[in-house]
C-alpha positions as CSV (number, residue, x, y, z in Angstrom):
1,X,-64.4,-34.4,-45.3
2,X,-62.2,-34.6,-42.5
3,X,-60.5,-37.8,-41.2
4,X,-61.5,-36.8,-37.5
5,X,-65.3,-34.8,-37.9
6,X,-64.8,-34.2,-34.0
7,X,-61.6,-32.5,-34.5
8,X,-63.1,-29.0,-34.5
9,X,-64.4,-29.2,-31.4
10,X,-61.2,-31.4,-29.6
11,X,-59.3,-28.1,-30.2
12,X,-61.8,-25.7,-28.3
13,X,-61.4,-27.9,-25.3
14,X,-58.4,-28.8,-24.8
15,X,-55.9,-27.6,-22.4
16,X,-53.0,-24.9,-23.3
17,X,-50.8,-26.8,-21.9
18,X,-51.2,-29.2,-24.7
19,X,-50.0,-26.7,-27.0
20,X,-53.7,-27.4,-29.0
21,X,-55.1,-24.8,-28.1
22,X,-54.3,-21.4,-30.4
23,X,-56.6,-19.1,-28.7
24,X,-57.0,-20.0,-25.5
25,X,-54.5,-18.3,-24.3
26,X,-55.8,-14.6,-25.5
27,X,-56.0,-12.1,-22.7
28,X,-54.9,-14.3,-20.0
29,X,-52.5,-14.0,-17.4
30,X,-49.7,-16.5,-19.4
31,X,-49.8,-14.4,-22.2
32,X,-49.0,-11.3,-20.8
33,X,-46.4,-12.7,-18.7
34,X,-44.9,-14.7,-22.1
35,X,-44.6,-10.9,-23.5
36,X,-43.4,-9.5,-20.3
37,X,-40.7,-12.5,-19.4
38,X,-39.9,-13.8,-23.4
39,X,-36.7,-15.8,-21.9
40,X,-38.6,-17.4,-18.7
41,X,-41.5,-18.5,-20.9
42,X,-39.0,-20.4,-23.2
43,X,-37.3,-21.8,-20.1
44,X,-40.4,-22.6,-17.8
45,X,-43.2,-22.3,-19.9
46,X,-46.4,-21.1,-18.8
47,X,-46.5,-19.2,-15.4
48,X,-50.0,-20.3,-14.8
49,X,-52.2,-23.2,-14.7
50,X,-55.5,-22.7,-16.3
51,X,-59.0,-24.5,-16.0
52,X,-61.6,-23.4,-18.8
53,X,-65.1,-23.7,-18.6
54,X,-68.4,-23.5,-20.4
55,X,-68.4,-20.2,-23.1
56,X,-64.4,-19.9,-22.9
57,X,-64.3,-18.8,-19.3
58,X,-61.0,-19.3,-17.9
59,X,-59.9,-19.6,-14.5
60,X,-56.6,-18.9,-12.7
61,X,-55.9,-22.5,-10.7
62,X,-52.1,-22.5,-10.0
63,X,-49.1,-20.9,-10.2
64,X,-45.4,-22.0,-11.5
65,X,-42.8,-21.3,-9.0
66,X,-40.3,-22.0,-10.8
67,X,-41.5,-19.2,-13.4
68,X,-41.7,-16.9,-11.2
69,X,-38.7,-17.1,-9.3
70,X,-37.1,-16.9,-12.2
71,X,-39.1,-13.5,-13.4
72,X,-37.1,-11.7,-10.4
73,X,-33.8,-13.1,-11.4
74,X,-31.4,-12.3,-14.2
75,X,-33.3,-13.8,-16.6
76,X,-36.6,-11.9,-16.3
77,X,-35.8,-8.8,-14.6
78,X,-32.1,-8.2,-16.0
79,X,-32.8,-4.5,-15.8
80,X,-32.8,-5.4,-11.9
81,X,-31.9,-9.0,-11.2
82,X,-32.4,-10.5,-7.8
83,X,-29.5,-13.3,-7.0
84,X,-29.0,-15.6,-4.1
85,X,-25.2,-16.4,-2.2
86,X,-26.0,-20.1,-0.8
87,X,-22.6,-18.8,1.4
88,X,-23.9,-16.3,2.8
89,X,-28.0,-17.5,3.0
90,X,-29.1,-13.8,1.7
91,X,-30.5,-12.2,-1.4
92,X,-29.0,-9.3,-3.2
93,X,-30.9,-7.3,-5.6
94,X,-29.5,-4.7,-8.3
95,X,-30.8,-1.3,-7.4
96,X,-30.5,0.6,-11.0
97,X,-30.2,4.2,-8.7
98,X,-27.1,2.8,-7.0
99,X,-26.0,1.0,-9.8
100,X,-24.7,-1.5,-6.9
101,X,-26.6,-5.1,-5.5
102,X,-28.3,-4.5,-1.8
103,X,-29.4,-7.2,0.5
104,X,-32.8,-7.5,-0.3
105,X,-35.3,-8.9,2.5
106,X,-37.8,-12.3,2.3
107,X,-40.5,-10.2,3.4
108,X,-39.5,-7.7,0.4
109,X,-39.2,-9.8,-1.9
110,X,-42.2,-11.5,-1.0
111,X,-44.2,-8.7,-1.4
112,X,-42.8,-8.1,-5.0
113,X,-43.8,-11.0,-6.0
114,X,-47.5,-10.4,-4.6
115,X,-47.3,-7.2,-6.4
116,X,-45.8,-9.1,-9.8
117,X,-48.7,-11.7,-9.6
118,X,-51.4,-8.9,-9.0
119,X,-50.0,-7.2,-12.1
120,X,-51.2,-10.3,-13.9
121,X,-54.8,-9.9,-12.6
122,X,-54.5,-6.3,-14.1
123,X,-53.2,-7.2,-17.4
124,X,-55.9,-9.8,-18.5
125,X,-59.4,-10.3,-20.5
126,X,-63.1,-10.3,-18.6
127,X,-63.1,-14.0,-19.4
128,X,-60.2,-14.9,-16.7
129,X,-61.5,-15.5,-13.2
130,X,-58.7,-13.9,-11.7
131,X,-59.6,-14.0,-7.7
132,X,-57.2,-16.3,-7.6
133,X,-54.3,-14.2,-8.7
134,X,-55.7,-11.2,-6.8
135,X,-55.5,-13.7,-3.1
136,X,-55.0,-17.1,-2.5
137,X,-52.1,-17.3,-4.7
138,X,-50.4,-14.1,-3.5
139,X,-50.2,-14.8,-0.3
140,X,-47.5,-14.7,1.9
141,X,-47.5,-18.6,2.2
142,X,-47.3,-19.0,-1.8
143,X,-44.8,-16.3,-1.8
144,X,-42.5,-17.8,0.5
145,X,-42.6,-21.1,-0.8
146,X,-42.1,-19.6,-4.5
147,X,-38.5,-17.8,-2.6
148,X,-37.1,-21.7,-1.4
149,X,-37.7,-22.4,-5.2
150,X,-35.5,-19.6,-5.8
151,X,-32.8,-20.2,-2.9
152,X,-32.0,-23.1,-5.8
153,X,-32.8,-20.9,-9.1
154,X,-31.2,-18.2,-9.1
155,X,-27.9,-19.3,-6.7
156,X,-24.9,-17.9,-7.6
157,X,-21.0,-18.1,-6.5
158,X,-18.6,-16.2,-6.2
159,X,-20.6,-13.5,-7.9
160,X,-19.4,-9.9,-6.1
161,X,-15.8,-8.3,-7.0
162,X,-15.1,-7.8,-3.2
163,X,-11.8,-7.5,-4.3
164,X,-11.1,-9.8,-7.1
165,X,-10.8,-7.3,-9.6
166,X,-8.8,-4.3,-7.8
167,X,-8.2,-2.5,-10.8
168,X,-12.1,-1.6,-11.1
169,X,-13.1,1.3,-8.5
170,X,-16.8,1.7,-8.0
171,X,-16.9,5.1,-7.2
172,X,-20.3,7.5,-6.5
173,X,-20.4,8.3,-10.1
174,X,-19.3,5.0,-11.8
175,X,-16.9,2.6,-12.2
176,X,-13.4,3.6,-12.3
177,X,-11.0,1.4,-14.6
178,X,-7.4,1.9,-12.8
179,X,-5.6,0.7,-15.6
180,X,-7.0,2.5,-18.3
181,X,-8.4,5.5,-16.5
182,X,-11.9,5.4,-17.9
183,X,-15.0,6.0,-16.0
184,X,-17.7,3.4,-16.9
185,X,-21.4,3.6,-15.9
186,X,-22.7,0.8,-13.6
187,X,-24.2,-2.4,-15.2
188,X,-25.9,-5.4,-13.5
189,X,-22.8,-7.5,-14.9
190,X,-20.3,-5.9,-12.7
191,X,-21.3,-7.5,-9.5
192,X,-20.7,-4.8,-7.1
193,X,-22.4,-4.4,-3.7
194,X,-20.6,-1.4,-2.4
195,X,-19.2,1.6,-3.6
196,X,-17.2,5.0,-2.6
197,X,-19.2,7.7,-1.3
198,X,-17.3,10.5,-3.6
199,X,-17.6,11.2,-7.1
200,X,-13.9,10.6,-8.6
201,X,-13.0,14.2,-10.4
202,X,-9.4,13.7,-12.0
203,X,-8.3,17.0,-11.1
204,X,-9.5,17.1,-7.5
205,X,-6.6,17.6,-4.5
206,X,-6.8,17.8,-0.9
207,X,-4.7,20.3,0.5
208,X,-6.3,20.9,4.0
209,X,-6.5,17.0,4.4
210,X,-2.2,16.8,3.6
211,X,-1.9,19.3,5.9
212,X,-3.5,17.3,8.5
213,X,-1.0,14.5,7.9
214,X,2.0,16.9,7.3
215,X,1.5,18.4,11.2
216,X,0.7,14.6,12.1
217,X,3.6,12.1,10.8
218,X,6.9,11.6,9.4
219,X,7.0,11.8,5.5
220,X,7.7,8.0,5.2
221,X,4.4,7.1,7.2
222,X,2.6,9.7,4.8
223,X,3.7,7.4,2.1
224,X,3.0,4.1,4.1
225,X,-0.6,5.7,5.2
226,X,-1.5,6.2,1.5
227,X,-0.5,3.1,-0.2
228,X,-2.2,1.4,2.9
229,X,-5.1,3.7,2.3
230,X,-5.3,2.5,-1.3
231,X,-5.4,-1.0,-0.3
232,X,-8.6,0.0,1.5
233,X,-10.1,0.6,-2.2
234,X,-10.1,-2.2,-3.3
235,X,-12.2,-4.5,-0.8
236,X,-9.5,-7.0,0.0
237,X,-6.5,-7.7,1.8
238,X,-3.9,-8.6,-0.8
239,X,-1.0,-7.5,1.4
240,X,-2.4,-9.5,4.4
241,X,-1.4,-6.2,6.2
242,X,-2.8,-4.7,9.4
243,X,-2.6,-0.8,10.2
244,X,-2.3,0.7,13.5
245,X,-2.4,4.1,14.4
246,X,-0.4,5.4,17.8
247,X,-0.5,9.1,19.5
248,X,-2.2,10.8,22.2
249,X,-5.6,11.7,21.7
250,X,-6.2,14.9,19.8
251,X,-3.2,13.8,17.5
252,X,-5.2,13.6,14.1
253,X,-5.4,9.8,14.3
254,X,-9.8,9.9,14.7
255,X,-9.6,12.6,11.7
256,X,-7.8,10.2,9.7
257,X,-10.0,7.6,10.3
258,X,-13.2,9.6,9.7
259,X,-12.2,10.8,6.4
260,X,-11.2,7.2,5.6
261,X,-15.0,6.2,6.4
262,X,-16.4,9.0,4.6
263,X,-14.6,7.8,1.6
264,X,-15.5,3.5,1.5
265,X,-18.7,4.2,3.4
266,X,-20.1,3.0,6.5
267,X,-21.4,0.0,4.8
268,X,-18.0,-1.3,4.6
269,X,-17.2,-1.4,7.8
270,X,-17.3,-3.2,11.2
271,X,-16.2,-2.8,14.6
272,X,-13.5,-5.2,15.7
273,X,-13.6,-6.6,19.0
274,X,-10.7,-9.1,19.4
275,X,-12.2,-10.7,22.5
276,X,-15.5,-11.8,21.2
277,X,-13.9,-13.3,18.3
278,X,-14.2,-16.8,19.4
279,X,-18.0,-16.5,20.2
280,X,-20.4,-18.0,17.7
281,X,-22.0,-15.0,15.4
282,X,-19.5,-12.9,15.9
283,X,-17.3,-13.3,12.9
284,X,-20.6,-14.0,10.8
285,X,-21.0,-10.3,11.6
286,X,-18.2,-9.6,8.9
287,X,-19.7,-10.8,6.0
288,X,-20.9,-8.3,3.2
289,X,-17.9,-5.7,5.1
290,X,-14.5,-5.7,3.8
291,X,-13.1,-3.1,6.6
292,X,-12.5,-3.9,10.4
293,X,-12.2,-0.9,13.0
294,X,-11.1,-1.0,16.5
295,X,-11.1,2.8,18.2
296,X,-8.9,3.6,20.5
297,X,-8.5,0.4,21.8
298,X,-6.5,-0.4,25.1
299,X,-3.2,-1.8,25.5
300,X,-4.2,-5.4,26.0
301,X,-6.3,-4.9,22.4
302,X,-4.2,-7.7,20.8
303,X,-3.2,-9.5,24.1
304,X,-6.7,-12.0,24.3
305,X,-7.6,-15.5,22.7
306,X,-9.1,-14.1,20.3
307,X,-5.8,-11.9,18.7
308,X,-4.8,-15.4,16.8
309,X,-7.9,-15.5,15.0
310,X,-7.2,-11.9,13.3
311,X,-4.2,-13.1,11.6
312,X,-6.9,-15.6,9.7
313,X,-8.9,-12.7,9.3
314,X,-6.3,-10.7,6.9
315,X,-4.8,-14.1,5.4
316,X,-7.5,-14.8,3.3
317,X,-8.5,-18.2,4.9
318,X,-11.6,-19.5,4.4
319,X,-14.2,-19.8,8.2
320,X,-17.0,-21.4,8.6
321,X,-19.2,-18.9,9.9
322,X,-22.7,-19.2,12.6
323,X,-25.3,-16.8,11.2
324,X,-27.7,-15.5,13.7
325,X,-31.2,-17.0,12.9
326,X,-30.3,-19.7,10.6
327,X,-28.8,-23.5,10.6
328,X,-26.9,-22.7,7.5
329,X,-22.5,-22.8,7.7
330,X,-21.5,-20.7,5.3
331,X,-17.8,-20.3,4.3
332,X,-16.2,-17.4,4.7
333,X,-12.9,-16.0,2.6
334,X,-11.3,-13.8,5.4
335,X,-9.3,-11.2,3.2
336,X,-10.3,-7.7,5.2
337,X,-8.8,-4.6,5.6
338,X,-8.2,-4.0,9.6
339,X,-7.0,-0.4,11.3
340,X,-6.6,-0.1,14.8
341,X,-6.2,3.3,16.5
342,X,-4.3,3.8,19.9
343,X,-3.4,6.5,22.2
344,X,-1.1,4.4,24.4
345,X,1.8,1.6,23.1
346,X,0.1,-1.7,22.0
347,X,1.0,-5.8,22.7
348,X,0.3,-9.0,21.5
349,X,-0.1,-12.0,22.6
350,X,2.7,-14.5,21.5
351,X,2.1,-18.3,20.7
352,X,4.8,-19.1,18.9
353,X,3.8,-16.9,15.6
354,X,5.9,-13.7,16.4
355,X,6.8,-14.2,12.5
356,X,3.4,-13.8,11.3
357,X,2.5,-11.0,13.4
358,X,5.8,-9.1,12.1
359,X,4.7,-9.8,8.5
360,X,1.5,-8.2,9.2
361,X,1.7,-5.4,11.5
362,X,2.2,-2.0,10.1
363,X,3.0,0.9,12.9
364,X,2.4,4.5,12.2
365,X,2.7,6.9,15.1
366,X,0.9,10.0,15.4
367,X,3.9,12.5,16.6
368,X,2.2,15.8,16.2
369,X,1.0,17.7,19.5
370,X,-2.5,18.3,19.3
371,X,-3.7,21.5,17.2
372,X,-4.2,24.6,19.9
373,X,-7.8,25.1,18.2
374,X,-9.0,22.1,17.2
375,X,-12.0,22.5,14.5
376,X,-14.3,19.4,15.8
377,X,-15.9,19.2,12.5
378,X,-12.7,19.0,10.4
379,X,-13.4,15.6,8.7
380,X,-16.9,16.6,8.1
381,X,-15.5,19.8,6.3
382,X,-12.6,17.7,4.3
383,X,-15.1,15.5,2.7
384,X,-17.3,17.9,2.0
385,X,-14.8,20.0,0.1
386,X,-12.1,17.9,-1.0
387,X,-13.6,14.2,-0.9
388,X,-12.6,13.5,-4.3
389,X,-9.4,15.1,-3.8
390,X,-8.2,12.5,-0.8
391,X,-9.4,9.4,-3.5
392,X,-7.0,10.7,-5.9
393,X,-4.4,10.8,-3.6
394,X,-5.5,7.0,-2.4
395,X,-5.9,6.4,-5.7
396,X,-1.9,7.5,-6.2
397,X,-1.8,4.8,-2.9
398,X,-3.1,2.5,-4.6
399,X,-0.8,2.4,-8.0
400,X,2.2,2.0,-5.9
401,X,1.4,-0.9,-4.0
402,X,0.2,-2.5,-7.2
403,X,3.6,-1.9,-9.0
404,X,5.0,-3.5,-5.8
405,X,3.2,-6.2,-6.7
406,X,1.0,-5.5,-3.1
407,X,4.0,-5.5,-1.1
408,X,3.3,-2.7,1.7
409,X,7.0,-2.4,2.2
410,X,8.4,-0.5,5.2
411,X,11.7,1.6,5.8
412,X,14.2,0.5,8.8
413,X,12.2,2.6,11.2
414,X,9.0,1.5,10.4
415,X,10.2,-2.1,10.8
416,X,12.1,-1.3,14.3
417,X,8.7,-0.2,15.2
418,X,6.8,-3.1,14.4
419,X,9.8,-5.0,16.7
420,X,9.8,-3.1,19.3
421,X,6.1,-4.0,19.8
422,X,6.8,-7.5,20.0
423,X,9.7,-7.2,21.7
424,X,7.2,-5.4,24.3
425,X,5.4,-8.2,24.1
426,X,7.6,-10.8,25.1
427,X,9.3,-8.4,27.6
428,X,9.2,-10.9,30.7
429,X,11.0,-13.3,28.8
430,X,13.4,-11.1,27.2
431,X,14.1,-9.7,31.1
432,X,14.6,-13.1,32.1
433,X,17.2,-14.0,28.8
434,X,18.8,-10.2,29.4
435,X,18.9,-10.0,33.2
436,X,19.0,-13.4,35.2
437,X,21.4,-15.9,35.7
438,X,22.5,-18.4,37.5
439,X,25.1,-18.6,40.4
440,X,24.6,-20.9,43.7
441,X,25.2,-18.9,46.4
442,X,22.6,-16.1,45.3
443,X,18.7,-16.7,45.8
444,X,16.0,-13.6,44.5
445,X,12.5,-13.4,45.8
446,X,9.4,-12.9,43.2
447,X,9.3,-9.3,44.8
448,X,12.6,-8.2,43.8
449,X,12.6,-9.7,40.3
450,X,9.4,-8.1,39.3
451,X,11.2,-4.8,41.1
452,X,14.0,-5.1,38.6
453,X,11.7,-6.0,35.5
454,X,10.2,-3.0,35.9
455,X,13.2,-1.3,35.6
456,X,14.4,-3.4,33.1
457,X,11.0,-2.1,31.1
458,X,11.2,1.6,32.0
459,X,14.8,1.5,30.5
460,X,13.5,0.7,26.7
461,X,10.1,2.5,27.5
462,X,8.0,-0.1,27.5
463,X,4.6,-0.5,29.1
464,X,5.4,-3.7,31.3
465,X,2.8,-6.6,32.8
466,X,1.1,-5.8,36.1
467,X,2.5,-7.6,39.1
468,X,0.1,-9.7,39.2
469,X,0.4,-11.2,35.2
470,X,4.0,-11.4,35.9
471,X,3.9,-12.9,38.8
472,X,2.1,-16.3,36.8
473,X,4.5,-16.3,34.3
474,X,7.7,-15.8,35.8
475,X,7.9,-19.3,37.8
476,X,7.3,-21.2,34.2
477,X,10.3,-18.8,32.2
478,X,12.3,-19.4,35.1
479,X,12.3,-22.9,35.4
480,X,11.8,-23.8,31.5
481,X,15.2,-21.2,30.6
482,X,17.4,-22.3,34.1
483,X,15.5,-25.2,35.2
484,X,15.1,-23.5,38.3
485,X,11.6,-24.5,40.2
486,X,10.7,-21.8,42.3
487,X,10.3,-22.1,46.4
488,X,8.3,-20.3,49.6
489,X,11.3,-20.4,51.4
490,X,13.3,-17.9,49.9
491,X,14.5,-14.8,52.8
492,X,14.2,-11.1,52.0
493,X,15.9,-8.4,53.3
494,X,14.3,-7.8,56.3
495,X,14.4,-12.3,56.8
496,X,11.0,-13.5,55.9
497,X,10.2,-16.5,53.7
498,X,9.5,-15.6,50.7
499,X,8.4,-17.2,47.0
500,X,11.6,-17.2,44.6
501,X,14.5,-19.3,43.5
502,X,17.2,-20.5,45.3
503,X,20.6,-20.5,43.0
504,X,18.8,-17.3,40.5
505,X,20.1,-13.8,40.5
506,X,20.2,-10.6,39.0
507,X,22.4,-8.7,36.8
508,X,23.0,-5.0,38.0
């Protein structure tokens, strides 16, 4: 007999959660979810709480968010894990088509887990109540609060490449290895969330796409364009470089840039719009992109407040970034890839760091007249046929700057190019070190000096500052170089007062 004669009958009562309970759990919703999710039922347990009545009938009371936030992460859906960037506030989920991570909605992932928790309802014994499953605890209110549970569960860092591992290409039919020259299907593990949108084919080339750049550039800007081009692969800015294109329009610089696009993908890339780069959201619009573009921009492009902040951009600094829609401050590593195209000369504004622009700027002009019958579609038609063809030749790009240990380096007339556009930039006080001196007896009114800066700028064929922009910088240069103050009493040739400098002339 027994020590306990009421043991029998403890056992058919008790709760599963006890662990007393052997058969219980038959048929209900825990134990298909413990075959579906094996690892998240070790770590969590049950997914459900259960209340049992009279005859064995079971009832669905509650559900376990932390189980099932885990069910869409790594852990219970490795084929397609769901994982959460705390710097960036957004969800990414593996897409096994792609074979890359896409941002991935609340609302969509709410409604997967309604769907997974209705799948539970579906996969049960007539002895489970499961109205519970099948409404109350699918709702969008349950849902959302099972998503903050996962903001903390399934939180990763630091989890995309975006750059950290250059020597892996995710191309459009899998991953290349640079180094070994293998091509490697996608996995969950590799952590990317972009990738090229060609197929890499070994023996493709692109000869329509070289003649483009043959009619277009000098030889050594081929070669610059290429191993810059192959910096763009790799989703980060390890030669803190920044491309610009210059030539008149119809040149082959917008071709160029197309086919670059057709090749990362529009994903990658963001418009770059200097001036609203000290305004709240705007650099939060960067993150996820690893490319910034600015088309045909004008000749004051780089000459705003917000130029200095693009040198931060490339340098891989870390920002504190706004995000529309959210009190989260996520940090930011800025390491992208910026090209600019122009069809007139470009400047920048100065403060002090005409070193770090110089170390940055790379200048490739567009010297080719336009083609007599231009073909409007031609970078459409390039991809189309040679797409793979222009990777390998990036590709190429790419292996040089890496054995130059990411050192885009320039020839002597790339260099001179890149200071004659500061030098361009700091032309009113290069006119005033070059052209002005001192003497007593002489005087010069703010008309005649801008007169001779113009000249002064015309002679080295350089766009110079409007009148106006001269005129309220001059009086500063003048006085901080000479210590000079300017004056309203200065005469003219025809005797009226005028503003200038008393004791200031000009060289012939």
């Amino acid at each position: 007999m027994p020590d306990n004669p009421l043991a029998p009958l403890a056992a058919l009562v008790a709760s599963p959660e006890s662990g007393n309970h052997p058969k219980a759990e038959e048929g209900s919703p825990n134990e298909y979810f413990r075959r579906k999710y094996p690892k998240v039922a070790k770590n969590r347990g049950h997914a459900f709480q259960m209340k049992y009545g009279s005859g064995g009938r079971k009832t669905v009371a509650a559900v376990s968010e932390d189980f099932l936030a885990e069910a869409i992460g790594p852990a219970g859906t490795p084929q397609a894990p769901t994982v959460f960037l705390p710097s960036e506030e957004r969800f990414y989920q593996y897409s096994p088509g792609d074979g890359i991570y896409l941002e991935v909605s609340d609302h969509t992932l709410g409604a997967q887990l309604s769907e997974i928790i209705r799948e539970a309802a579906l996969n049960t014994d007539p002895m489970t109540d499961v109205s519970n499953l099948q409404y109350g605890l699918c709702s969008s209110s349950q849902t959302r609060q099972i998503l903050q549970r996962a903001r903390g569960l399934l939180a990763v860092k630091s989890f995309f490449k975006d750059g950290a591992a250059p020597e892996l290409i995710p191309c459009k039919n899998g991953v290349l290895n640079l180094d070994s020259g293998e091509l490697n299907p996608f996995s969950p593990e590799q952590g990317f969330r972009h990738k090229l949108d060609v197929p890499y084919e070994p023996s493709a080339v692109c000869p329509t796409f070289m003649r483009v750049l043959e009619s277009s550039m000098a030889k050594e800007d081929i070669n610059l364009f290429q191993r810059w081009c192959g910096l763009a692969l790799t989703g980060a800015n390890h030669s803190q470089a920044l491309m610009i294109l210059v030539g008149t329009s119809g040149g082959g610089k917008g071709t160029c840039v197309r086919v670059l696009k057709g090749i990362l993908g529009s994903s990658q890339m963001a418009t770059l719009r200097p001036k609203q780069l000290t305004s709240r959201f705007e650099i939060g619009r960067f993150v996820g992109r690893t490319l910034l573009y600015g088309p045909d921009v004008g000749p004051d492009f780089f000459n705003c407040d917000g130029a200095a902040v693009i040198k931060s951009l490339t340098g891989g600094d870390p920002m504190t970034v706004e995000m529309k829609n959210s009190n989260e401050r996520p940090e930011l590593k800025c390491s992208f890839n910026v090209i600019v195209t122009a069809n007139a000369r470009l400047s920048v504004k100065i403060e002090g760091d005409q070193d770090a622009w110089r170390r940055r700027l790379r200048i490739i002009h567009f010297t080719g007249p336009p083609p007599t019958a231009p073909i409007h579609n031609l970078s459409e038609l390039i991809l189309a046929r040679e797409g793979s063809g222009v990777l390998n030749w990036m590709l190429q790009g790419l292996v040089q700057l890496k054995q130059a240990d990411w050192q885009l380096e320039q020839t002597a007339a790339q260099k001179s190019a890149v200071d004659d556009m500061l030098s361009e930039s700091t032309s009113d006080l290069l006119f005033v070190k070059d052209v002005l001196y001192t003497e007593a007896q002489k005087s010069l009114t703010h008309r005649d000096c801008y007169s001779q800066y113009q000249n002064y700028c015309s002679g080295k064929h350089w766009n110079g500052l409007s009148q106006k922009a001269f005129g309220s910088r001059i009086d500063t240069l003048v006085s901080n170089i000479f210590g000079v103050p300017a004056r309203n009493d200065i005469r003219d040739h025809q005797g009226r007062q005028q503003r200038g400098w008393k004791g200031i002339a000009c060289k012939s």
